[in-house]
C-alpha positions, 0 to 999 in steps of 0.5 A: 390317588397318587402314588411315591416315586419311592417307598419312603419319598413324597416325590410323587409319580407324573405318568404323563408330560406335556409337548416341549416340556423336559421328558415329554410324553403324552397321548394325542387324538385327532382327525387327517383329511385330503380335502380342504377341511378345517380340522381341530388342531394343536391351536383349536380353542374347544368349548366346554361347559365344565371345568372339571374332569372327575369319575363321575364328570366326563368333560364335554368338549365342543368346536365348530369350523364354519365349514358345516362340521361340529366336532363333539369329544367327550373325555371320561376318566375312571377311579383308576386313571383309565380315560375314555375318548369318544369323538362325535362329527355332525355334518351339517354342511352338502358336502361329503366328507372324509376324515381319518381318526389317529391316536398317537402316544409320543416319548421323546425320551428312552427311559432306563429299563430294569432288563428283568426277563419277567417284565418287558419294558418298552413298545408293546402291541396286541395285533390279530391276538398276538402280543408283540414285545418290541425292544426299544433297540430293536426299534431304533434300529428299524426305524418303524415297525407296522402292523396293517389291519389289526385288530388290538391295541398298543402302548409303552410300558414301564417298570409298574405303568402302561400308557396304551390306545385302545381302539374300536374293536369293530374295524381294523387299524394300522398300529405302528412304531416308530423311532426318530433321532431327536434333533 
């Protein structure tokens, strides 16, 4: 499906921008360690044995460090956008390992809101069972706003869509905003 910008236009919507394009704003996963470890990055170079990700096709992505590690994600997308991240890390190596998951959802742009009191437009979390509605104002001018040992999700929400992370309910995380002057 896709769907109009506008009632009767055929500019279509596009959610999602990749990094350094005009409004980026796109999702990232992936691994920090304190050890000395190759971990996939921006330049890592996965293997696929699939071209296509559809509802009924998850893309299966695989990447080896030659340091005993195999990193396996597995991207799955519903008929109603919603995509599933699963990550997998076999340890073939003698060597105890530890390594910290992130998800990240990154706007380098404010969007013009509607400032409808029926609608909340901007960061919004779920944290302990509580939704928290954060102004983009409000967040400018804290800077960062955290929430320690949560259990939820988070996301930025507009007008009629919602990019969120929803993590594994079955351990806690450190949900945060945060705000950056651009340049």
């Amino acid at each position: 499906r896709s769907y109009n910008k506008e009632l009767n236009s055929t500019e279509k919507i596009q959610l999602l921008n990749p990094k350094n394009s005009q409004k980026d704003y796109f999702a990232e996963f992936g691994w920090v360690s304190n050890q000395k470890i190759n971990i996939p990055d921006k330049n890592t170079i996965w293997k696929s044995k699939s071209n296509t990700l559809t509802p009924n096709s998850p893309a299966i992505l695989t990447w080896r460090n030659h340091q005993g590690l195999t990193f396996k994600r597995t991207i799955s997308i519903d008929e109603n956008y919603l995509f599933s991240i699963t990550d997998k890390i076999t340890n073939n190596s003698s060597d105890i390992i530890e390594l910290t998951n992130y998800g990240l959802i990154n706007r380098i742009y404010k969007p013009e809101t509607m400032a409808m009191y029926i609608l909340h437009e901007g960061p919004l979390a779920v944290t302990n069972g509580e939704l928290q509605e954060i102004k983009y104002k409000k967040l400018k001018k804290k800077q960062k706003i955290q929430f320690q040992d949560s259990q939820g999700w988070l996301g930025i929400s507009d007008k009629y869509w919602l990019t969120a992370i929803i993590p594994d309910k079955k351990s806690n995380h450190n949900i945060s905003f945060k705000a950056y002057q651009k340049n």
